[in-house]
PyMOL Python script that loads the backbone (N, CA, C, O; Angstrom):
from pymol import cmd

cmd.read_pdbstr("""\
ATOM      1  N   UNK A   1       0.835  -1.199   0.000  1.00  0.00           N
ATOM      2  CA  UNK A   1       0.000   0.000   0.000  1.00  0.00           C
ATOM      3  C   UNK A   1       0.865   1.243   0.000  1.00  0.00           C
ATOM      4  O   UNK A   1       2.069   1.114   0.222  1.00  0.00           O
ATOM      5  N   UNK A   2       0.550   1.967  -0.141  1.00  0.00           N
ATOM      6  CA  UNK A   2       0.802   3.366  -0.542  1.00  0.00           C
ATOM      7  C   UNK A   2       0.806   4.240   0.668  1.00  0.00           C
ATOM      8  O   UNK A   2       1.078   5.401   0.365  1.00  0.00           O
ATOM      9  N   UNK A   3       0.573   4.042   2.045  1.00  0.00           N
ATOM     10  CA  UNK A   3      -0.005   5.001   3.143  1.00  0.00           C
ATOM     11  C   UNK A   3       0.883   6.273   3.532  1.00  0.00           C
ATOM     12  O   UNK A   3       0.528   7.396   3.889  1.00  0.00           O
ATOM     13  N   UNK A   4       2.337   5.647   3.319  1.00  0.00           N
ATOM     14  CA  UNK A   4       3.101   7.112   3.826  1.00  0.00           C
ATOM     15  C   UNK A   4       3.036   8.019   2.363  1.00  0.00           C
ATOM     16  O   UNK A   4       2.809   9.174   2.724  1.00  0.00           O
ATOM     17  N   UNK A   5       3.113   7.988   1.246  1.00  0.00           N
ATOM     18  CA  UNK A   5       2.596   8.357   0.078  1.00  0.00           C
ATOM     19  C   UNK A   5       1.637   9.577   0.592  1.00  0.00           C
ATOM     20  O   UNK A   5       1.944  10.763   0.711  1.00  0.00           O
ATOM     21  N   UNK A   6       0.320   8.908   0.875  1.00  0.00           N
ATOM     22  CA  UNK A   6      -0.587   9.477   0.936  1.00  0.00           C
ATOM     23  C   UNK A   6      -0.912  10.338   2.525  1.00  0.00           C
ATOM     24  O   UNK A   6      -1.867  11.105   2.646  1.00  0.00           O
ATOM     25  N   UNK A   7      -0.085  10.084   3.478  1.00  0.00           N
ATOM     26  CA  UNK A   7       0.052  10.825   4.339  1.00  0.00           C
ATOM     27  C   UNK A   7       0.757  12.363   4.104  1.00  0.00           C
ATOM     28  O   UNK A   7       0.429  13.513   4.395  1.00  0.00           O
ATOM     29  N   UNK A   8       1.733  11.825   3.520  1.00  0.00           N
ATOM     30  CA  UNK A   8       2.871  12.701   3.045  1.00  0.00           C
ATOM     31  C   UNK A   8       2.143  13.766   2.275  1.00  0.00           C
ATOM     32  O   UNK A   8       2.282  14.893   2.752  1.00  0.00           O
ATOM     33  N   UNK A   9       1.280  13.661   1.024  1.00  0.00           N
ATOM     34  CA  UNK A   9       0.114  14.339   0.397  1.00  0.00           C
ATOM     35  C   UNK A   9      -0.532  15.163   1.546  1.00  0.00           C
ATOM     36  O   UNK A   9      -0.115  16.290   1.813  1.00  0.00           O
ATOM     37  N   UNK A  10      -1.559  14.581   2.221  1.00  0.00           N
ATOM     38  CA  UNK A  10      -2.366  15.155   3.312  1.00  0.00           C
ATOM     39  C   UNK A  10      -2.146  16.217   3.961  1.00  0.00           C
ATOM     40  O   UNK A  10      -2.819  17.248   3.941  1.00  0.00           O
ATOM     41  N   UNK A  11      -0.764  15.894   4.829  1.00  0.00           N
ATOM     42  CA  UNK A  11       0.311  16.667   5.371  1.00  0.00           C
ATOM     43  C   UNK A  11       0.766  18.180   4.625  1.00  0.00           C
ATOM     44  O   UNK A  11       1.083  19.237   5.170  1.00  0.00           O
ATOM     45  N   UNK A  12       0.681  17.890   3.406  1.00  0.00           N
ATOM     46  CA  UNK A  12       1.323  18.881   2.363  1.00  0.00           C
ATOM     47  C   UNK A  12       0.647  19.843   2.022  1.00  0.00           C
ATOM     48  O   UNK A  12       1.073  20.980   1.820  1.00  0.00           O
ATOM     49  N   UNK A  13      -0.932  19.311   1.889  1.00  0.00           N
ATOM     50  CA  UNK A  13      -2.329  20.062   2.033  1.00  0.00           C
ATOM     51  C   UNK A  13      -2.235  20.561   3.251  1.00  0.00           C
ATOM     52  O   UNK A  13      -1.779  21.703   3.300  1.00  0.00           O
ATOM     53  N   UNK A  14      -2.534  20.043   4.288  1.00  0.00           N
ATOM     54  CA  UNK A  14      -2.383  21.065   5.818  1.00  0.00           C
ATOM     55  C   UNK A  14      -1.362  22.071   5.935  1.00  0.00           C
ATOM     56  O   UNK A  14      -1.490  23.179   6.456  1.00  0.00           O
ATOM     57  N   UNK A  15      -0.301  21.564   5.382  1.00  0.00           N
ATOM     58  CA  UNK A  15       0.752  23.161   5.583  1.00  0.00           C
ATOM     59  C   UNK A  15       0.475  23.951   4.934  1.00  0.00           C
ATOM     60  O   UNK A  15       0.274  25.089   5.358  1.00  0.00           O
ATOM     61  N   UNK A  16       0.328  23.489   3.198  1.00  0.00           N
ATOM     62  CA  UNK A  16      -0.149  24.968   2.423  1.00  0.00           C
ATOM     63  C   UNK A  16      -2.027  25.672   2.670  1.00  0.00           C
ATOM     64  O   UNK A  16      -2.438  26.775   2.311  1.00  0.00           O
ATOM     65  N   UNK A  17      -2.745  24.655   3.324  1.00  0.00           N
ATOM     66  CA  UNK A  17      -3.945  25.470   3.496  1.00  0.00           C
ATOM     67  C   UNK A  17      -4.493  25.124   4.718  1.00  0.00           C
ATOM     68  O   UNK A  17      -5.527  24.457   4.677  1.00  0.00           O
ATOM     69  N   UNK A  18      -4.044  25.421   5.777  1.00  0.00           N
ATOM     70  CA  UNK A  18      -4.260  24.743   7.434  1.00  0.00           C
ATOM     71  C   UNK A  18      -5.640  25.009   8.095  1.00  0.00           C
ATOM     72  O   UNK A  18      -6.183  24.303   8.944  1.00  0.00           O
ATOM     73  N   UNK A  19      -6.127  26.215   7.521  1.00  0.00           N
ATOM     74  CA  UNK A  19      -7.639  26.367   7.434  1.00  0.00           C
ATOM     75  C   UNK A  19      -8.831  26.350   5.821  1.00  0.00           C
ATOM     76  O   UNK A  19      -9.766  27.093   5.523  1.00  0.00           O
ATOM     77  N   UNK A  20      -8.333  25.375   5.235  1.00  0.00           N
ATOM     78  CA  UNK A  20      -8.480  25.213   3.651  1.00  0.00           C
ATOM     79  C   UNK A  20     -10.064  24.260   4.009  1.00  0.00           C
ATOM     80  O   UNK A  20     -10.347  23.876   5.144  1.00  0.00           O
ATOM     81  N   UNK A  21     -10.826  24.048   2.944  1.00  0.00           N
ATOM     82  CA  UNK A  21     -11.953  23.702   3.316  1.00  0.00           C
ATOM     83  C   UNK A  21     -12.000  22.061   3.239  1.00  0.00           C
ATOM     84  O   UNK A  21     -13.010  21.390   3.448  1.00  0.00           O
ATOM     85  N   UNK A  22     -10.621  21.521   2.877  1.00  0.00           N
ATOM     86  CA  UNK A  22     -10.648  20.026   2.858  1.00  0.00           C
ATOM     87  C   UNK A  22     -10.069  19.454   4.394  1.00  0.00           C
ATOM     88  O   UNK A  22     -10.082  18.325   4.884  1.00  0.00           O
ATOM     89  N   UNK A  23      -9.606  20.657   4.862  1.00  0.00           N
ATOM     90  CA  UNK A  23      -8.489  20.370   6.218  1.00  0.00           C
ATOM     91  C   UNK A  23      -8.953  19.268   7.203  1.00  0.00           C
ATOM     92  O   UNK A  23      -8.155  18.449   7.659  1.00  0.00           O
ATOM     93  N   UNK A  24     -10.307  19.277   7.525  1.00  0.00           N
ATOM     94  CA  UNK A  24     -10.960  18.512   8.985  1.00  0.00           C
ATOM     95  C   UNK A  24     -10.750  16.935   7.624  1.00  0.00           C
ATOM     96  O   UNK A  24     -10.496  15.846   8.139  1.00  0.00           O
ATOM     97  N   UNK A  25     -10.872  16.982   6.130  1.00  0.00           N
ATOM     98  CA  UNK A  25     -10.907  15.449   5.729  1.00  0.00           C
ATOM     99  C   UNK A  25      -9.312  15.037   6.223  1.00  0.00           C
ATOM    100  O   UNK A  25      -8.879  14.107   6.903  1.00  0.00           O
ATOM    101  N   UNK A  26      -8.686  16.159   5.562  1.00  0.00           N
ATOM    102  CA  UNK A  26      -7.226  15.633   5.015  1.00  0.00           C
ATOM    103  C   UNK A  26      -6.844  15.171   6.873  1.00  0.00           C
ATOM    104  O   UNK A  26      -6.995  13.957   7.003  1.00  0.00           O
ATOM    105  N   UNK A  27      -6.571  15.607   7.726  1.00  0.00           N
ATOM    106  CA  UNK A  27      -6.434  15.052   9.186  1.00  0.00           C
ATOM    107  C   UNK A  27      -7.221  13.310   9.587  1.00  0.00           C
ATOM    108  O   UNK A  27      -6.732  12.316  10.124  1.00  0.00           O
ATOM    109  N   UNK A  28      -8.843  13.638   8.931  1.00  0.00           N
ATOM    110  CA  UNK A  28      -9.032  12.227   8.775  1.00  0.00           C
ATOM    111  C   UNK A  28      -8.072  11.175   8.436  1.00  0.00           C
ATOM    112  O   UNK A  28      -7.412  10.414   9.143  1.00  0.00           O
ATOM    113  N   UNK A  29      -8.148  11.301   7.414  1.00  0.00           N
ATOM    114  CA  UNK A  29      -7.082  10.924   6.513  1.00  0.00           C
ATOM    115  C   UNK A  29      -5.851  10.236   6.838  1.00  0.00           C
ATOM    116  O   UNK A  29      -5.471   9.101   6.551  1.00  0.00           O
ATOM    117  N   UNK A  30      -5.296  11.196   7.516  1.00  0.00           N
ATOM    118  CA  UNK A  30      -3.974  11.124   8.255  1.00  0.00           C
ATOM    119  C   UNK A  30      -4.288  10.123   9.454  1.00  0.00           C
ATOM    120  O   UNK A  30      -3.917   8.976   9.703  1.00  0.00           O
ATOM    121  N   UNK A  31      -4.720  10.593   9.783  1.00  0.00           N
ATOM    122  CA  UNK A  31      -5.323   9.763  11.148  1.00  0.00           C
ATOM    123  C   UNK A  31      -5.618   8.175  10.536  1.00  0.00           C
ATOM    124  O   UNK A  31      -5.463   7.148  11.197  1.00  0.00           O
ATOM    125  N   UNK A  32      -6.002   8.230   9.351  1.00  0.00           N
ATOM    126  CA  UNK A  32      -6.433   6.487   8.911  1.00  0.00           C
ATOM    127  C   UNK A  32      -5.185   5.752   8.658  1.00  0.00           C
ATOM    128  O   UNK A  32      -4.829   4.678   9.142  1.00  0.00           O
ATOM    129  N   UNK A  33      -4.450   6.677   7.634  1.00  0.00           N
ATOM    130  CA  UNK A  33      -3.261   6.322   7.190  1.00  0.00           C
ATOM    131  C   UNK A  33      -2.313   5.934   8.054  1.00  0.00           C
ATOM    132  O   UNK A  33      -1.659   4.926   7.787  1.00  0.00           O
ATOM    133  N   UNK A  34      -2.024   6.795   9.460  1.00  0.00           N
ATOM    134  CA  UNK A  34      -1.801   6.505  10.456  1.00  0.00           C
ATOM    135  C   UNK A  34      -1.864   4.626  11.131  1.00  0.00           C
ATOM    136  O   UNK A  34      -0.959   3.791  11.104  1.00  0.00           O
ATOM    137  N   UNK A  35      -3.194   4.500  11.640  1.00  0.00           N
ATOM    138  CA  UNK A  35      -4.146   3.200  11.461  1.00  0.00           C
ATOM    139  C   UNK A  35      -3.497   2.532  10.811  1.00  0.00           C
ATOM    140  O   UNK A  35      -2.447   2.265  11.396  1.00  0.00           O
ATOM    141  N   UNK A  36      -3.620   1.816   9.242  1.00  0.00           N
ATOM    142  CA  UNK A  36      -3.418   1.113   8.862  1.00  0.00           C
ATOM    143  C   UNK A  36      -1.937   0.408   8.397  1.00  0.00           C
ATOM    144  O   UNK A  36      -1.679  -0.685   7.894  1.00  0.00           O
ATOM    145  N   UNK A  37      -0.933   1.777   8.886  1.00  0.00           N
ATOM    146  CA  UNK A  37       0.438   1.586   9.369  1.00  0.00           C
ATOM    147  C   UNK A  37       1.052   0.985  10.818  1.00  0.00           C
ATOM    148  O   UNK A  37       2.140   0.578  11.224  1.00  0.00           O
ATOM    149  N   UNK A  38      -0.208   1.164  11.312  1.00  0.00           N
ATOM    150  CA  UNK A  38       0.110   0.154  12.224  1.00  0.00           C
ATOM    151  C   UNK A  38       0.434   1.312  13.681  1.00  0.00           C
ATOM    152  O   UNK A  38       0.691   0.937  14.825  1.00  0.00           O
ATOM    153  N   UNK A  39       0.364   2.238  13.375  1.00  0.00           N
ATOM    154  CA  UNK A  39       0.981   3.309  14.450  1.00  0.00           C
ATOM    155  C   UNK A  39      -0.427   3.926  15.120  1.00  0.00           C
ATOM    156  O   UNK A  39      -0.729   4.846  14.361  1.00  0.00           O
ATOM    157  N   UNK A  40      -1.198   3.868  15.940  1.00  0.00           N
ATOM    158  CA  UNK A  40      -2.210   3.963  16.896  1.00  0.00           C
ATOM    159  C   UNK A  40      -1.865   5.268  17.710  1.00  0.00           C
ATOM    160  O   UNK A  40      -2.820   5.957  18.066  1.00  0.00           O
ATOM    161  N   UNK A  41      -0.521   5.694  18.055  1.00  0.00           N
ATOM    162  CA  UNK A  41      -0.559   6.355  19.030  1.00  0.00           C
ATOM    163  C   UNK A  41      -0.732   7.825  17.769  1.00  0.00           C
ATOM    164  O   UNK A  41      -1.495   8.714  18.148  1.00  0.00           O
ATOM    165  N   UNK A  42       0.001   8.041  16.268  1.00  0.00           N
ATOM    166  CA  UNK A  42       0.234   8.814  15.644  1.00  0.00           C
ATOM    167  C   UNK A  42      -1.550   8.998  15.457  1.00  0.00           C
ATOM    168  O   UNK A  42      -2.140  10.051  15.697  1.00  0.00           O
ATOM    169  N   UNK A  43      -2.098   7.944  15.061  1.00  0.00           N
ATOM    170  CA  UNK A  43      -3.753   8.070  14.620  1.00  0.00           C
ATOM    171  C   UNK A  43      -4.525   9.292  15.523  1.00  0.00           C
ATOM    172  O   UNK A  43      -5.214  10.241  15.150  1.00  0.00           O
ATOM    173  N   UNK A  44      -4.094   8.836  16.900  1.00  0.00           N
ATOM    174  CA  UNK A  44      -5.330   9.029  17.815  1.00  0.00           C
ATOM    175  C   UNK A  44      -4.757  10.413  17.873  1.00  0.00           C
ATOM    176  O   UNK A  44      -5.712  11.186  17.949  1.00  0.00           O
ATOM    177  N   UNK A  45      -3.171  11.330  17.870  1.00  0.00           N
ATOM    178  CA  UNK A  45      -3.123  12.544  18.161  1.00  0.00           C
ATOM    179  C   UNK A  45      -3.489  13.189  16.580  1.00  0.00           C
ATOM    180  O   UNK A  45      -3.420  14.408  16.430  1.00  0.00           O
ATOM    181  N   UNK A  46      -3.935  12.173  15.255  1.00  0.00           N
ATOM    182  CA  UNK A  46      -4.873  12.929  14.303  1.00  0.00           C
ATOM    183  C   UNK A  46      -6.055  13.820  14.912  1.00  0.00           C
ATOM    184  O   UNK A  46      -6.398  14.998  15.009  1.00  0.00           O
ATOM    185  N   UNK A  47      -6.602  12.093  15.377  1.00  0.00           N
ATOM    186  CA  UNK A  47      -7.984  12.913  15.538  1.00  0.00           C
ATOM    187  C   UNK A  47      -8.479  13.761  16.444  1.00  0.00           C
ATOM    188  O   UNK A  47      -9.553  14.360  16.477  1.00  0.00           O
ATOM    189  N   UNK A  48      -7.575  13.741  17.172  1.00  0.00           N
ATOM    190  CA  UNK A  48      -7.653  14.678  18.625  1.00  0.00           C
ATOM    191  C   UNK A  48      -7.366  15.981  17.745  1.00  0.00           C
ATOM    192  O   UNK A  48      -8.326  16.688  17.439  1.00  0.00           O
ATOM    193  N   UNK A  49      -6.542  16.200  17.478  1.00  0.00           N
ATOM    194  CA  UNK A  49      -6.462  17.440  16.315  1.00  0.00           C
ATOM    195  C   UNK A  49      -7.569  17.659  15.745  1.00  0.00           C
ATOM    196  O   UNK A  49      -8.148  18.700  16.057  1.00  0.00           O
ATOM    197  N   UNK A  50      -8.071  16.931  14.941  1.00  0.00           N
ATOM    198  CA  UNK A  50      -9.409  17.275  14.333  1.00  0.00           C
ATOM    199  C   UNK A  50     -10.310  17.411  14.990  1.00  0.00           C
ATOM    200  O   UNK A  50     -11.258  18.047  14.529  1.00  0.00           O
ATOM    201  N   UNK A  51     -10.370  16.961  16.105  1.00  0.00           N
ATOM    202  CA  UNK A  51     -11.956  17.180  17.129  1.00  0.00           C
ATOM    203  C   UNK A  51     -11.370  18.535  17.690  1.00  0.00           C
ATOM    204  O   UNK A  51     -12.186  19.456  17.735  1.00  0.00           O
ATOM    205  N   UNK A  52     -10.340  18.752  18.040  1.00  0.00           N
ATOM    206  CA  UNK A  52      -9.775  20.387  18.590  1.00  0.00           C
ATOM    207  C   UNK A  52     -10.417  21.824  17.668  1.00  0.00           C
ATOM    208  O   UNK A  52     -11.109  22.841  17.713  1.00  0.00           O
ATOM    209  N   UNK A  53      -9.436  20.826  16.737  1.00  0.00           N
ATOM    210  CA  UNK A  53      -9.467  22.352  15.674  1.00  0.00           C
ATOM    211  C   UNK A  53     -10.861  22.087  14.753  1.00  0.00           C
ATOM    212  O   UNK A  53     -11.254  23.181  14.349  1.00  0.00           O
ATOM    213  N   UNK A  54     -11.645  21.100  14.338  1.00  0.00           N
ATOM    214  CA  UNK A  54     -12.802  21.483  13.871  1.00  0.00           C
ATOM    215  C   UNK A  54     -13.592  20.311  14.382  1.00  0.00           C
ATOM    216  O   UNK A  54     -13.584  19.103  14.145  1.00  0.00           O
ATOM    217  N   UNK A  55     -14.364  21.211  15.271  1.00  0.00           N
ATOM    218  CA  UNK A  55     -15.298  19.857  16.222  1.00  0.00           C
ATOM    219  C   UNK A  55     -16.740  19.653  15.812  1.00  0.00           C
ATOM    220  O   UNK A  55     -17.488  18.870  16.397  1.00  0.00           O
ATOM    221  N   UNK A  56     -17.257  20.744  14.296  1.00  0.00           N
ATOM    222  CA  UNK A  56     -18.422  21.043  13.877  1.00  0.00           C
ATOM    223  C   UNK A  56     -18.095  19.824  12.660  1.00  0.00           C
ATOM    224  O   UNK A  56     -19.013  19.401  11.957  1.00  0.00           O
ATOM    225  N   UNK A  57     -17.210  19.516  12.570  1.00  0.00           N
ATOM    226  CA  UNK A  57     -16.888  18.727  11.220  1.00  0.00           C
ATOM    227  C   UNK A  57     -17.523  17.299  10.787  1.00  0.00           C
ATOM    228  O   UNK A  57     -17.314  16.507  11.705  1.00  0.00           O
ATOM    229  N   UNK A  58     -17.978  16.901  10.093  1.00  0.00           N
ATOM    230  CA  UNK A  58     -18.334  15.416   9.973  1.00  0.00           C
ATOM    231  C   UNK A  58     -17.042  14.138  10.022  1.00  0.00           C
ATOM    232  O   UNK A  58     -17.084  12.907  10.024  1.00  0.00           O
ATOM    233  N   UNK A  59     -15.896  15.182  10.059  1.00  0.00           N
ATOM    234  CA  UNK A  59     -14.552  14.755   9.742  1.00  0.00           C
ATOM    235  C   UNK A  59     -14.473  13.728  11.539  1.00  0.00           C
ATOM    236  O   UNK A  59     -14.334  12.613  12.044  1.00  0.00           O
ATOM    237  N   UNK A  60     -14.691  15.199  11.821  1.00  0.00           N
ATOM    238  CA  UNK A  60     -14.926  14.946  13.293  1.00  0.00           C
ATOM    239  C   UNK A  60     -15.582  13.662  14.499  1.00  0.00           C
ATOM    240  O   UNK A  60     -15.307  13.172  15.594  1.00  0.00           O
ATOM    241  N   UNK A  61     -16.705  13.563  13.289  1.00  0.00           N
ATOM    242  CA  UNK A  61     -17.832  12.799  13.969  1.00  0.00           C
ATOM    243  C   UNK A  61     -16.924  11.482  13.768  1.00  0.00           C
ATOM    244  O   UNK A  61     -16.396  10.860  14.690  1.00  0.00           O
ATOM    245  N   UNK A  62     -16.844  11.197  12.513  1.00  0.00           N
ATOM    246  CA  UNK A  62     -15.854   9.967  12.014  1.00  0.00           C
ATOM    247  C   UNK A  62     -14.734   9.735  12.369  1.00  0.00           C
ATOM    248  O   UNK A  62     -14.403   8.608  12.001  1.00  0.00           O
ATOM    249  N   UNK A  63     -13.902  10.293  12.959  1.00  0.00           N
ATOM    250  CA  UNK A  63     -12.392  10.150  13.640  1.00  0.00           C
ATOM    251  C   UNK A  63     -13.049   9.843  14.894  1.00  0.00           C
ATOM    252  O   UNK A  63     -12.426   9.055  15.605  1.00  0.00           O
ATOM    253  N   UNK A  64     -14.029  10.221  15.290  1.00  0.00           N
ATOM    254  CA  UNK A  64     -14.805   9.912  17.200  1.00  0.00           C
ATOM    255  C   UNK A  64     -14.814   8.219  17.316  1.00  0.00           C
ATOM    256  O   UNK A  64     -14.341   7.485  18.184  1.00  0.00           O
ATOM    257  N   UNK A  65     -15.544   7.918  16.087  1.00  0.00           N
ATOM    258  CA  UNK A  65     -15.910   6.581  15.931  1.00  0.00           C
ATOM    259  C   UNK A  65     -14.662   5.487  15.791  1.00  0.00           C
ATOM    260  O   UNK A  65     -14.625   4.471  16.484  1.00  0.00           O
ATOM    261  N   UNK A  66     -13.617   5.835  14.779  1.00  0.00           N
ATOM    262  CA  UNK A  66     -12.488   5.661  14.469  1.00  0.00           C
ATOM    263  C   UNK A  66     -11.865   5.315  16.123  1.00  0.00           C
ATOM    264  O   UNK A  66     -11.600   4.243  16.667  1.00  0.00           O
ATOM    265  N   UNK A  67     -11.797   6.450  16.510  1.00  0.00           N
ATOM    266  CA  UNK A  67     -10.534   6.559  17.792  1.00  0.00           C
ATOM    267  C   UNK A  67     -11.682   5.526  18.954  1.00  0.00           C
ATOM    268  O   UNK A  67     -11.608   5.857  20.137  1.00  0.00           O
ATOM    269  N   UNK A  68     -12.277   4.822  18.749  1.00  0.00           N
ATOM    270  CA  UNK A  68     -13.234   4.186  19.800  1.00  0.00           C
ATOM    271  C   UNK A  68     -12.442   3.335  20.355  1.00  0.00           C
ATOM    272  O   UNK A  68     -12.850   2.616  21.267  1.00  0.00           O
TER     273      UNK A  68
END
""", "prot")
cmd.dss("prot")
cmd.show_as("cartoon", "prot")
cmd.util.cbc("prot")
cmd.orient("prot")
């Protein structure tokens, strides 16, 4: 799989647009990619990020469920 690839992407989006209107996905994202690398502790300070910084988000709701 491709995951640091696509973290690496995500990541790249958050620096150049950190309040950009994809931001609460791209942290998802990260947070999955995270997950399926096997790294749990990197996931869960995704989504804690995303429930911080956008807690109105659906991004949000789904990283809640995720981090269960």
């Amino acid at each position: 799989r491709r995951y640091p690839a696509a973290r690496a992407a995500f990541e790249a989006y958050l620096r150049a647009h950190p309040s950009g209107e994809k931001a609460p996905d791209a942290l998802l994202k990260i947070g999955l990619c995270h997950q399926r690398m096997g790294d749990g502790m990197a996931a869960r300070r995704a989504y804690e990020r995303l429930r911080r910084e956008h807690p109105q988000s659906v991004a949000a709701r789904l990283a809640s469920r995720e981090d269960a």
